[in-house]
Backbone bond lengths (Angstrom), bond angles and torsions (degrees), N, CA, C in turn:
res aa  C-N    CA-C-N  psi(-1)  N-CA   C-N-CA  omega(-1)  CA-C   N-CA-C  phi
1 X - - - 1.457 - - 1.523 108.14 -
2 X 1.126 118.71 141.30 1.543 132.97 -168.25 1.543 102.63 -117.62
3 X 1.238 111.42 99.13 1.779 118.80 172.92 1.884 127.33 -101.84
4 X 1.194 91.22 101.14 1.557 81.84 178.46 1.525 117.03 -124.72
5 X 1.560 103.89 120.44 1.992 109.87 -151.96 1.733 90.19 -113.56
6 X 0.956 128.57 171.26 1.264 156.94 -171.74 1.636 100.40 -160.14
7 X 1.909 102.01 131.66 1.624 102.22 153.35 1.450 101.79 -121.46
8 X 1.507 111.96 147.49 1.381 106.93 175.36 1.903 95.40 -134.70
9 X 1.215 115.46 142.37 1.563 125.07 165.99 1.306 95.96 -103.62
10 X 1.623 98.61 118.69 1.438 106.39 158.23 1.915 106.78 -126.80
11 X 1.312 105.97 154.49 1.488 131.52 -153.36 1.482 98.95 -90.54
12 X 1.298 142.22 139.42 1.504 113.71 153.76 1.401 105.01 128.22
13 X 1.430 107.79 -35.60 1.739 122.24 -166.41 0.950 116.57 -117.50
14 X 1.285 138.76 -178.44 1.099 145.57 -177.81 1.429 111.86 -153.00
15 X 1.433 137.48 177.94 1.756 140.75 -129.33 1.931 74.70 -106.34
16 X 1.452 106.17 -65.52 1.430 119.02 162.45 1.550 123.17 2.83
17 X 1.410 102.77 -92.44 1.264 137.01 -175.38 1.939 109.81 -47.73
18 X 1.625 98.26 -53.73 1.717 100.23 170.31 1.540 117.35 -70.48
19 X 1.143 120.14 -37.51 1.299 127.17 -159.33 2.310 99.19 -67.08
20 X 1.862 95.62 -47.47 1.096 103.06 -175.73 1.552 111.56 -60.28
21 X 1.311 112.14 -33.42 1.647 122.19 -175.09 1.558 119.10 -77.83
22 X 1.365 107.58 -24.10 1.599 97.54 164.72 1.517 103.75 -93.53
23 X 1.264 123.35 -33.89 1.360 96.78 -173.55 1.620 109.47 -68.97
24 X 0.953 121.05 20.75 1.960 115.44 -170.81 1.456 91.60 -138.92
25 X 1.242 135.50 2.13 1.238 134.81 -142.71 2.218 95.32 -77.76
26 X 1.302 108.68 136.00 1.323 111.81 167.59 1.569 111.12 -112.91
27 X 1.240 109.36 167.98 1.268 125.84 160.64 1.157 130.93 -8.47
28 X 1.766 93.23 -80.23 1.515 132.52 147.78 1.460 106.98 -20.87
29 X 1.111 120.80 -95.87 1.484 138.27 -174.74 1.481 112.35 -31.07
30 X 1.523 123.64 -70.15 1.111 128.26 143.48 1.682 123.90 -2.07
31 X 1.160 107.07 -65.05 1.623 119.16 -168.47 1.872 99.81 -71.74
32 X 1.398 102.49 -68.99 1.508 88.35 166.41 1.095 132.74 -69.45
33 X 1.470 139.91 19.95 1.592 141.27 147.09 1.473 109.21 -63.65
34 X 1.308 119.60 -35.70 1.681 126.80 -157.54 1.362 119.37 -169.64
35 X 1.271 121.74 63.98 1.355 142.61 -166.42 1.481 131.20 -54.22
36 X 1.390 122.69 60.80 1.587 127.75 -177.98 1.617 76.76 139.05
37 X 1.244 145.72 1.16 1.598 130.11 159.53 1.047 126.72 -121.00
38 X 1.123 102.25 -11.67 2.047 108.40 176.61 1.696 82.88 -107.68
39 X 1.211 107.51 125.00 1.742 94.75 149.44 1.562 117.56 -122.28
40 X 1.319 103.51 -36.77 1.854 82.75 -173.19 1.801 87.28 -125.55
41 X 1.861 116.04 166.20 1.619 114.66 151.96 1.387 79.45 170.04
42 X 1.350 91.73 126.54 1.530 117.33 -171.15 1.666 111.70 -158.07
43 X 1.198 125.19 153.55 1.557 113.41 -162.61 1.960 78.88 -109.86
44 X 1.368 75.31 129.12 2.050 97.70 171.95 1.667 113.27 -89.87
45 X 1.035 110.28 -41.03 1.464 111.94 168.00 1.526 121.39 -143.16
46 X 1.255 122.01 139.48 1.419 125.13 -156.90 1.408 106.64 -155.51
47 X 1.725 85.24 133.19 1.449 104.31 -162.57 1.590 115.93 -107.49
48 X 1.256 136.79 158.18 1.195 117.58 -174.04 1.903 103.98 -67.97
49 X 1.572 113.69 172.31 1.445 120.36 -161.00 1.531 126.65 32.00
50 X 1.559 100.21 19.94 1.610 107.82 177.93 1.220 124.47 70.07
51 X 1.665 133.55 -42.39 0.986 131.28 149.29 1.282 134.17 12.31
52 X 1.547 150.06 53.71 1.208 122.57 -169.86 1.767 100.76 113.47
53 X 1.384 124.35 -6.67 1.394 128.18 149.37 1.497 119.63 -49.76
54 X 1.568 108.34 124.34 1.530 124.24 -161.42 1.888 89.81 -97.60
55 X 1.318 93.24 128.64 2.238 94.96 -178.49 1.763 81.10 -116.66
56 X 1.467 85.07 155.71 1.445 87.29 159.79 1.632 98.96 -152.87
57 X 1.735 102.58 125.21 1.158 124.40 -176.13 1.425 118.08 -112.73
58 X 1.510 100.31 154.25 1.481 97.65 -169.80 2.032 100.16 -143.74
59 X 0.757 104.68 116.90 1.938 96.47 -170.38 1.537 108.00 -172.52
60 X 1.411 106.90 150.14 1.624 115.97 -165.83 1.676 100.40 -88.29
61 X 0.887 114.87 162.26 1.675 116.74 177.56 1.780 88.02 -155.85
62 X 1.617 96.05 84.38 1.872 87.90 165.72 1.594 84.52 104.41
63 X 1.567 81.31 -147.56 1.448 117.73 148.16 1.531 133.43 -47.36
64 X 1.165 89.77 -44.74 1.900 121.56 -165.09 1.187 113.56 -75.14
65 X 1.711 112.47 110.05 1.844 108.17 -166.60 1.500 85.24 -104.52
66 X 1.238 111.70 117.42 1.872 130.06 168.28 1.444 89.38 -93.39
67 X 1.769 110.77 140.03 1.268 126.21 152.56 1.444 103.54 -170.68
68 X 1.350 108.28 142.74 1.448 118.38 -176.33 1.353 107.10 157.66
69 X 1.536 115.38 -147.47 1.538 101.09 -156.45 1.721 87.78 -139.44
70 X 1.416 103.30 162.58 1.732 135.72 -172.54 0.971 113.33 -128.12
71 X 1.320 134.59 137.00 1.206 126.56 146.30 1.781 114.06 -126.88
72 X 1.156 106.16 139.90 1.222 147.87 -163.91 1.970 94.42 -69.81
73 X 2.106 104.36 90.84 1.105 89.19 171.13 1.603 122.64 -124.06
74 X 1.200 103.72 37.78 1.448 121.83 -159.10 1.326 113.43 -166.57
75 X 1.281 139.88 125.20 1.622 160.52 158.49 1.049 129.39 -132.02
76 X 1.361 114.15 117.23 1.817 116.75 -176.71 1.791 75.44 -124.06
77 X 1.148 105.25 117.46 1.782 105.64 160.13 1.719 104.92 -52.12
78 X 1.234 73.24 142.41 1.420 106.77 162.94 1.773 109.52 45.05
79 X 1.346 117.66 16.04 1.254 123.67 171.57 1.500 124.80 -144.47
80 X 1.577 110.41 -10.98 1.361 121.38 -178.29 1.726 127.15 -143.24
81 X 1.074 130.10 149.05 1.262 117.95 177.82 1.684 96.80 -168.10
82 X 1.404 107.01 115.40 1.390 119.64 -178.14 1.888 102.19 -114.50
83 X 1.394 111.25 121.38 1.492 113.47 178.96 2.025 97.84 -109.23
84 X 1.047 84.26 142.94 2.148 83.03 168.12 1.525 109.67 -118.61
85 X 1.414 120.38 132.13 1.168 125.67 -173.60 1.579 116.74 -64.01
86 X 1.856 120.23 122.75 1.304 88.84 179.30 1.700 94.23 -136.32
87 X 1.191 97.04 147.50 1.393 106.27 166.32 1.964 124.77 -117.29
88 X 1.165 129.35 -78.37 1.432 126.72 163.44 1.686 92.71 -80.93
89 X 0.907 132.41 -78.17 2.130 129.70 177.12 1.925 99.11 -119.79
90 X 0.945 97.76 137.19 1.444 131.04 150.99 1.436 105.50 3.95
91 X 1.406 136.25 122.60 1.590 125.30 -138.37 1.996 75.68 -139.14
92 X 1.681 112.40 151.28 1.222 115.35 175.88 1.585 105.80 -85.75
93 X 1.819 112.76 74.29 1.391 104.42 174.44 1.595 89.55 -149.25
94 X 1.572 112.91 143.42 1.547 98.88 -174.03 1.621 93.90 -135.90
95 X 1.422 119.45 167.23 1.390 117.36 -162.10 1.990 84.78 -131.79
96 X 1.471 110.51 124.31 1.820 103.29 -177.86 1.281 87.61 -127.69
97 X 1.482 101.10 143.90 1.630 120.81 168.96 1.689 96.52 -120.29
98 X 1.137 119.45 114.20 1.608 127.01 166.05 1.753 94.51 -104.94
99 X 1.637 98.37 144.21 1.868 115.35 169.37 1.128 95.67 -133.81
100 X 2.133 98.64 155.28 1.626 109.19 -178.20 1.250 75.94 -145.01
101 X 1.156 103.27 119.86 1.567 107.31 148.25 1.725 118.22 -69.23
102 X 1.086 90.19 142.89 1.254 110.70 -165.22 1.854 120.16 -136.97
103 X 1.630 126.13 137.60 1.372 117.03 -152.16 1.975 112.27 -51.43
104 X 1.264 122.02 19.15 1.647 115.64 -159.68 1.604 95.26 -174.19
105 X 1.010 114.92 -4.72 1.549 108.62 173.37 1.539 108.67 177.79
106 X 1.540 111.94 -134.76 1.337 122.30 -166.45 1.724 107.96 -144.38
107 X 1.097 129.86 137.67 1.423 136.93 168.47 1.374 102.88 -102.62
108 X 1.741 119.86 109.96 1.231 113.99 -179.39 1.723 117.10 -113.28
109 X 1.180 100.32 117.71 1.965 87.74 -168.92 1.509 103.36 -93.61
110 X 1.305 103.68 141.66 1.564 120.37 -171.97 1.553 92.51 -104.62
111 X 1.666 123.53 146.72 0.766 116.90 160.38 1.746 121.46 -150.53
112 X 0.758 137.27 152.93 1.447 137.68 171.62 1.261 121.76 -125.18
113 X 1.143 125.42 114.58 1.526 135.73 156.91 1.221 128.22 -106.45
114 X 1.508 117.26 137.16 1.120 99.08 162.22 1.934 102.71 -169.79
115 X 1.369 101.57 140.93 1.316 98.09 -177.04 1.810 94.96 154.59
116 X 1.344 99.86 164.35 1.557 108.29 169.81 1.250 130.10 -64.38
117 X 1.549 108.79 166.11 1.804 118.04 175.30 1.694 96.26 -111.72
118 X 0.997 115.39 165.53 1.542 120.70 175.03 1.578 116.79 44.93
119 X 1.765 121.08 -125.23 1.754 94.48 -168.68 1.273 102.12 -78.60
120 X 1.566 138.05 -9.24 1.140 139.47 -161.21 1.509 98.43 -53.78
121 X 1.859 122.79 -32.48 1.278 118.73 -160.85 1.865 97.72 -68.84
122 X 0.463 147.57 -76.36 1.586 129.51 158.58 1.864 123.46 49.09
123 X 1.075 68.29 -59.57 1.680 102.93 -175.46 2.134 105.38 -77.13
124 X 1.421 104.34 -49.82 1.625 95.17 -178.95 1.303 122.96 -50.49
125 X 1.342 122.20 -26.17 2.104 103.89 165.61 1.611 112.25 -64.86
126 X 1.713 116.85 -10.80 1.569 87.29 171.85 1.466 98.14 -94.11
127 X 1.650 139.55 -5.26 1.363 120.14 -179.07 1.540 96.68 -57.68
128 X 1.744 91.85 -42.47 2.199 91.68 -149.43 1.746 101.23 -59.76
129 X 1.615 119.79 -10.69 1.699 90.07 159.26 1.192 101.41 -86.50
130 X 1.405 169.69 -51.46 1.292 121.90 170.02 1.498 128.95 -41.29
131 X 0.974 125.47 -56.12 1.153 124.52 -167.15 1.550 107.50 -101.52
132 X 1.345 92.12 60.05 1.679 109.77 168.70 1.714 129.33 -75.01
133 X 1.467 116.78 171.48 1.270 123.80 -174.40 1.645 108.52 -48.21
134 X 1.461 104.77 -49.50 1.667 95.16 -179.19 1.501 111.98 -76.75
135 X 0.819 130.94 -53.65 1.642 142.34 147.91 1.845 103.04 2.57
136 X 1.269 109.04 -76.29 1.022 133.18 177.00 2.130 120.32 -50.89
137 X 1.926 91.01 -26.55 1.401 93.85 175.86 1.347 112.25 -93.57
138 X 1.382 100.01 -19.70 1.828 115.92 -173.85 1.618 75.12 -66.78
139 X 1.412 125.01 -94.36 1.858 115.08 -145.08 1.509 94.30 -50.07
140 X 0.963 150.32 -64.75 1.720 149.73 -140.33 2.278 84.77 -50.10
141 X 1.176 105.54 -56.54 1.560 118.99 -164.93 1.269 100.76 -65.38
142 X 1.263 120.51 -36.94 1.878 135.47 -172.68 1.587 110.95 -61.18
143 X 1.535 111.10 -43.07 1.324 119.11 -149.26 1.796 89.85 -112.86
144 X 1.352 137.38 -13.18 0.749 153.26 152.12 1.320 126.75 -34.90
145 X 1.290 104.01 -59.95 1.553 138.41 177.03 1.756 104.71 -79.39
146 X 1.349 90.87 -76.18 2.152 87.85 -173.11 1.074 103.45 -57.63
147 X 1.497 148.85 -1.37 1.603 103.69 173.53 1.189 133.33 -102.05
148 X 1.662 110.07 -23.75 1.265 122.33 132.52 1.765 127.14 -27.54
149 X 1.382 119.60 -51.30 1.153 119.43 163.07 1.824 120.83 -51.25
150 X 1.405 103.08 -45.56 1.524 110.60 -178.91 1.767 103.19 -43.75
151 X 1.572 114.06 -73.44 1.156 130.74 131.80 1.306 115.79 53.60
152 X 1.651 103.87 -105.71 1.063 138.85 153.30 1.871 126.24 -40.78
153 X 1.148 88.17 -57.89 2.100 92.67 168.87 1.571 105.41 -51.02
154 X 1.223 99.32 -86.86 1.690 99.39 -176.59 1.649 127.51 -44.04
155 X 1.504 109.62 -22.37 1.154 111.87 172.07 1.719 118.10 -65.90
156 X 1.288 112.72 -4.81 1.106 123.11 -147.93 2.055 90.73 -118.93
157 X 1.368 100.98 -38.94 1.331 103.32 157.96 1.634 147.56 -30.69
C-alpha cells in the first residue's frame, strides 16, 4: 500500500463548512476555489445519504492533470470523507479528507492510498511510479495552497 497524507491548518473554516461544500460542490464553485486548477467536480449521480455518489473531477496538481470519477464510500459528518477512485470498476486507490476542529480553524489531513493487502502488495512499486517522490511533492504543495484558498472563498460567502 502506497500512503501519501498531508496536514494542513487552515484559519477561517470550520469541519462544517468544508464537509458541506464538497458534498454540494458545483462546477461553478470548483472554478472559483482555484482558477486555471480546479476546473470541473460535480456529483453525476447521487444517492440518498451520499453513500455511493459518483463526482467527477477534473484539476491540475503540479504538473499532474487528475480527472475522472469518485465515488463517495464513506461519511462521518463533519469529520470524514472517503472517495474511491473509479474508472471502468472501482480501482484499489482511495482519496481521505479527515477535519479537526481546532480553537481558530481546522487541521485538514489529505490523504491518498492506494495499493494492495496481502500478495496484491507485489504490485505497489509499480503504483510508487505513479505516485512518485515528485508526484508526491506536487499534492503535499497542491493541498497546501487550496485550502487556505477554500478558506478565503467561503469566507467571502
Amino acid at each position: 500500500m502506497v500512503t501519501l497524507k498531508t496536514t494542513v491548518k487552515v484559519k477561517g473554516i470550520t469541519s462544517k463548512d468544508i464537509y458541506n461544500f464538497m458534498l454540494n460542490c458545483t462546477d461553478a464553485d470548483y472554478q472559483r476555489w482555484w482558477k486555471g486548477t480546479h476546473l470541473f467536480c460535480h456529483t453525476v449521480k447521487k444517492y440518498p445519504g451520499n453513500i455511493g455518489n459518483v463526482i467527477y473531477v477534473d484539476e491540475y496538481v503540479g504538473k499532474y492533470r487528475l480527472k475522472g470519477y469518485t465515488v463517495i464510500t464513506r461519511l462521518v459528518p463533519y469529520s470524514e470523507m472517503v472517495y474511491q477512485i473509479k474508472k471502468m470498476v472501482k480501482l484499489p486507490a482511495r482519496f481521505t479528507m479527515k477535519f479537526e476542529d481546532v480553537e481558530d480553524g481546522i487541521n485538514i489531513i489529505h490523504i491518498v492510498e492506494a495499493g494492495f493487502h496481502g500478495i496484491g502488495k507485489i504490485f505497489d512499486p509499480l503504483i510508487r511510479l505513479y505516485l512518485s517522490d515528485e508526484y508526491e511533492a506536487n499534492l503535499n504543495a497542491h493541498a497546501q495552497e487550496e485550502f487556505p484558498k477554500l478558506a478565503t472563498m467561503l469566507a467571502k460567502n
